[in-house]
PLY file of the C-alpha trace (Angstrom):
ply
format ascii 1.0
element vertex 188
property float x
property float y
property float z
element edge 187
property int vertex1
property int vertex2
end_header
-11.61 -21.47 64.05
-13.97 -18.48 63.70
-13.95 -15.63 66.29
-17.74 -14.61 65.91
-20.46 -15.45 67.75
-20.73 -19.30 67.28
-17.18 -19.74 67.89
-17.55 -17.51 71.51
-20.60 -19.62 72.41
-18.93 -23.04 71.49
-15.83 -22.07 73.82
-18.54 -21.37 76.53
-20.16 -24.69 76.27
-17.03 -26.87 75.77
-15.90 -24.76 78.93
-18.87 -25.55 81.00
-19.23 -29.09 80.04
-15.48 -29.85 79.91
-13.91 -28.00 82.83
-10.66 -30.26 82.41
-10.18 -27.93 79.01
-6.47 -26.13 79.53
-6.12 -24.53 76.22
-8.10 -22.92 73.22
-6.56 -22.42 70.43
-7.68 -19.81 68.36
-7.87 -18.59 64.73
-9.67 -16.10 62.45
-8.29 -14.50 59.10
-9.04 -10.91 60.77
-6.45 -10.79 63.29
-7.73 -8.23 65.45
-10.90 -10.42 65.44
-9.07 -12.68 67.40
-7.66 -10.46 70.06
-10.82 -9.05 71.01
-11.71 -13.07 71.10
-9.28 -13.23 73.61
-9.82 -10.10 75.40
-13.72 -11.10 75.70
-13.40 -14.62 76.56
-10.68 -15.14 78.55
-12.38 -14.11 81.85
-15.59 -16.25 81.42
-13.13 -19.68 80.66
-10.96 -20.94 83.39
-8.85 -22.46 80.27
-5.80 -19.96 78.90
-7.13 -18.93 75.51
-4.14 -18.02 72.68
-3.84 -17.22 69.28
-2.99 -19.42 66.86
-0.51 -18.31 64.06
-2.04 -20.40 61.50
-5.03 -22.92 60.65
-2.51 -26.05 61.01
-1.37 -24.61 64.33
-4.89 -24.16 65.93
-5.72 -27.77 64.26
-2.57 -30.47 64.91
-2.77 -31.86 68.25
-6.46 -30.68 69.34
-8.71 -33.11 71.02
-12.02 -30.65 69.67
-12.01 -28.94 66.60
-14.70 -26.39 66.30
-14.94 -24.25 62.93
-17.33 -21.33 62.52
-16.76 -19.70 59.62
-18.45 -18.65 56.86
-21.09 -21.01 54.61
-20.63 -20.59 51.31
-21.99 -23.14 48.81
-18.88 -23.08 46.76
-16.34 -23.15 50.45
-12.53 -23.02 49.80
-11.58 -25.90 52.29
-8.45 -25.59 54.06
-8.31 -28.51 56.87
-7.07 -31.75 55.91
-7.78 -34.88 57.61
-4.00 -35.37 58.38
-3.82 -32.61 60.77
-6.79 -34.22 62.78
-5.08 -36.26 65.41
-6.51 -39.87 66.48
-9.13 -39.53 68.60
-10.24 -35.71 68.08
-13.71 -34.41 67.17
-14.49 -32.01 64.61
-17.51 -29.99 64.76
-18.20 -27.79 61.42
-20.73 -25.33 62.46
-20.33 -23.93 59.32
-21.55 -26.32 57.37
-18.02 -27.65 56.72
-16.73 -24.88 54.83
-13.46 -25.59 56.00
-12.85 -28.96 55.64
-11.28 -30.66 52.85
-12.53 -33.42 50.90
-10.48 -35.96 52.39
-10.96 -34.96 56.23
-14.79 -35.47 55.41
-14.45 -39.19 53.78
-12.03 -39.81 56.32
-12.95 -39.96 59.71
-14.40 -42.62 61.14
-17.94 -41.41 62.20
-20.14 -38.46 60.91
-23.43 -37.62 62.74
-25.71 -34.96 62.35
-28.44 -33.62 64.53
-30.91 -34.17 61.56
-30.67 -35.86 58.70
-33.85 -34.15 56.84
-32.45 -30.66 57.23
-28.85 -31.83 56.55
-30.70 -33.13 53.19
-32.33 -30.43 52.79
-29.26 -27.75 52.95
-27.51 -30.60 50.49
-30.29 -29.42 47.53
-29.56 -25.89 48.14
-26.23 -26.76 47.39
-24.17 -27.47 50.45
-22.32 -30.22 51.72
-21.42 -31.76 48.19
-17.70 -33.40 48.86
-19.43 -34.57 52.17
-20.96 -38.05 52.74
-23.88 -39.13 53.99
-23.98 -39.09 57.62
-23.60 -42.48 59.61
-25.93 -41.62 62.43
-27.74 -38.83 63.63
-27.09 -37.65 67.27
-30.68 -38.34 68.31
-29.70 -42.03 67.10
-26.15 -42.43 69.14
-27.85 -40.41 72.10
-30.64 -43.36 72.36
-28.52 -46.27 71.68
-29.57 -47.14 68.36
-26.01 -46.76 66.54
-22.95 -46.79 68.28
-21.06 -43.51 69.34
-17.24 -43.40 69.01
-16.29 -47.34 69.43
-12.35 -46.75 70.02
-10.35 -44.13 71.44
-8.88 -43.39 68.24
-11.29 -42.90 66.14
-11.98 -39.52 64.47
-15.15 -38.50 64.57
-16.89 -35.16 63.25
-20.43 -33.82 64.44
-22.55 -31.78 61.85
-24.96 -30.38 63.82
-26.58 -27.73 62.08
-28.12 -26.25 65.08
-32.58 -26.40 64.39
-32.82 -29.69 65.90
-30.38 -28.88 68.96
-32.31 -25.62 69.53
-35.30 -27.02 69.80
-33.97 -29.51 72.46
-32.49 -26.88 74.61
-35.56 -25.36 74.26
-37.72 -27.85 75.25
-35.49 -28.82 78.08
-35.81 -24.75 79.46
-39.97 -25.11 79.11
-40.13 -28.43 80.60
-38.34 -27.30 83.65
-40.29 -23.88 83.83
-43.25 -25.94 83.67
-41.97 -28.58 86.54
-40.99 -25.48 88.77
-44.77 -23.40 87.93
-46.75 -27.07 88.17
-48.28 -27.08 85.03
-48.59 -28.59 82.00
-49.89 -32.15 81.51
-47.33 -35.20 81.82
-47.48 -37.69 78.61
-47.29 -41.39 78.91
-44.56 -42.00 76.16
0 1
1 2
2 3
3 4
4 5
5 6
6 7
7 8
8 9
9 10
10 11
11 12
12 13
13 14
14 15
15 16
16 17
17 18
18 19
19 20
20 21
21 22
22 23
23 24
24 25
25 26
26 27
27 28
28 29
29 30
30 31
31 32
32 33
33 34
34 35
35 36
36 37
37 38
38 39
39 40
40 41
41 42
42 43
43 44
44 45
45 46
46 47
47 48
48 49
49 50
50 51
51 52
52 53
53 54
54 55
55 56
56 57
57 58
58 59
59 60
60 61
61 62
62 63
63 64
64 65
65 66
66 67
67 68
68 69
69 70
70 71
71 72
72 73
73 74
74 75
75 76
76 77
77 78
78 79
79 80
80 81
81 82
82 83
83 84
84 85
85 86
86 87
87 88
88 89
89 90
90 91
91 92
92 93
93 94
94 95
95 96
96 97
97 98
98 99
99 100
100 101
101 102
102 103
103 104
104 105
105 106
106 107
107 108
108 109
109 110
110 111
111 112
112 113
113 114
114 115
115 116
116 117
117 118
118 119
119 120
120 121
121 122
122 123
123 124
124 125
125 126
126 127
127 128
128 129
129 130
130 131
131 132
132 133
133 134
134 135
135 136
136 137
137 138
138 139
139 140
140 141
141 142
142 143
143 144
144 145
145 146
146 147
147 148
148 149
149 150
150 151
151 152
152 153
153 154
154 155
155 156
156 157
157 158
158 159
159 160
160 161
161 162
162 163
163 164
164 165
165 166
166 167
167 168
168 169
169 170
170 171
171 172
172 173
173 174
174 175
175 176
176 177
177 178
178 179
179 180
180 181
181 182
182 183
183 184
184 185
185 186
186 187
């Protein structure tokens, strides 16, 4: 959902990471938005990548739901938790602008990559309707709170990007600094 930049470089990592991916589904209000989408991204997937006619179409039946829309503060939400099937993943990089109420409260696990900046986008105004997270990924990642406990369960993933940044990041200057032999190793 979203043809702009965030929504090409989420296909590109879901792509790379899951290779078994046969089918994007894809949606934007500006429909020639999403034929350049698949024009432009088609060649760098080995998944077929297809319009969507709708919202509900792009949603029902997905395993990952990525949305990258606008962020207003005042969003007019048009996903509802019934159209997320048992067992999929939502990931609102848009600061869940187009998720309704009941999608947020319902699914069964919602992590964030940082609960300080989540908080801190909340007092500017976002993320009313949407509860406070269960985990944070850094959390699930180490152990410390379970990930997704049953197949079934819906789970959604509000990452709002800072904290993953700086982990990519940190992973490319650690390894520039492994391959140059520098740099001074930590006991942690």
């Amino acid at each position: 959902m979203g043809c702009g930049v965030q929504g090409r470089s989420n296909l590109l990592a879901m792509a790379c990471r899951y290779p078994q991916v046969r089918v994007c589904r894809v949606w934007d209000p500006n429909p020639a938005a999403v034929e350049a989408y698949i024009r432009d991204m088609s060649p760098k997937v080995s998944c077929a990548v297809k319009a969507a006619a709708d919202p509900e179409n792009a949603v029902r039946g997905a395993d990952v739901i990525v949305t990258a829309g606008p962020s207003p503060r005042d969003p007019e939400p048009y996903i509802p938790l019934e159209w997320l099937k048992p067992g999929a993943m939502a990931a609102p990089v848009d600061y869940n602008g187009a998720w309704c109420e009941d999608a947020l409260h319902g699914v069964d696990r919602l992590i964030t990559d940082d609960h300080a900046q989540m908080d801190y986008y909340r007092q500017k105004g976002f993320f009313r309707n949407t509860p406070l997270p269960y985990a944070d990924l850094g959390e699930v990642v180490a152990g410390l709170k379970p990930g997704r406990e049953r197949e079934a369960e819906r789970t959604m993933s509000i990452c709002l990007g800072i904290a993953v940044d700086d982990c990519v990041t940190a992973h490319l200057l650690h390894g520039l600094a492994r391959e140059r032999g520098i740099g001074v190793e930590l006991a942690l």
